[in-house]
C-alpha positions, -999 to 999 in steps of 0.1 A, spaced: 601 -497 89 589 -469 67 602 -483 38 576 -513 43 546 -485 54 556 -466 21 554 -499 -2 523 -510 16 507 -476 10 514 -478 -29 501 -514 -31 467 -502 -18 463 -472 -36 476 -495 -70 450 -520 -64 423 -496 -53 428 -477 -87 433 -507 -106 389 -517 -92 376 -489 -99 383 -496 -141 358 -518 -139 332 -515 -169 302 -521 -150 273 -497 -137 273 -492 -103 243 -465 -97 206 -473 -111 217 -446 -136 243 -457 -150 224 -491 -149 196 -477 -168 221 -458 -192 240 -493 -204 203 -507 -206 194 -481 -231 218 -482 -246 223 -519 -256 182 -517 -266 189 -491 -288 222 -510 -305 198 -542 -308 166 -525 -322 189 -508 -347 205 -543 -355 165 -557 -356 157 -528 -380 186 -535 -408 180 -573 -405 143 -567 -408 147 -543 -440 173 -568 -454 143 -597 -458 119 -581 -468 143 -565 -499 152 -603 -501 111 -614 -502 104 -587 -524 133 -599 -547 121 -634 -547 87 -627 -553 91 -605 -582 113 -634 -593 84 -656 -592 62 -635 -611 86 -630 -638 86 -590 -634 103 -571 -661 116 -546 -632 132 -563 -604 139 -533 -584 119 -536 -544 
């Protein structure tokens, strides 16, 4: 009988450590951590794609006007 009380104590202790790897935010703070963060990471991402075409525009127009320097 112990045996069985010893393996069903391990079982609940493996599965209640295995929930709490979860990756998700459990408190508003934590909430509001992984929300700040993932804004920043995509206004970041915005800025380089924003700078990227208007280097490209800048490249083209030049282009256009037949510009001796080419540089933006």
């Amino acid at each position: 009988m112990r045996p069985r009380l010893l393996t069903t104590i391990l079982i609940t202790f493996a599965m209640l450590g295995l929930s709490g790897c979860e990756d998700k935010p459990k408190t508003a703070g934590e909430k509001l951590d992984s929300f700040l963060e993932s804004s920043s990471d995509a206004a970041k991402e915005a800025t380089e794609k924003a700078k990227q075409m208007a280097k490209e525009a800048c490249e083209k127009a030049k282009e256009k006007m037949e510009t001796a320097d080419q540089d933006c």
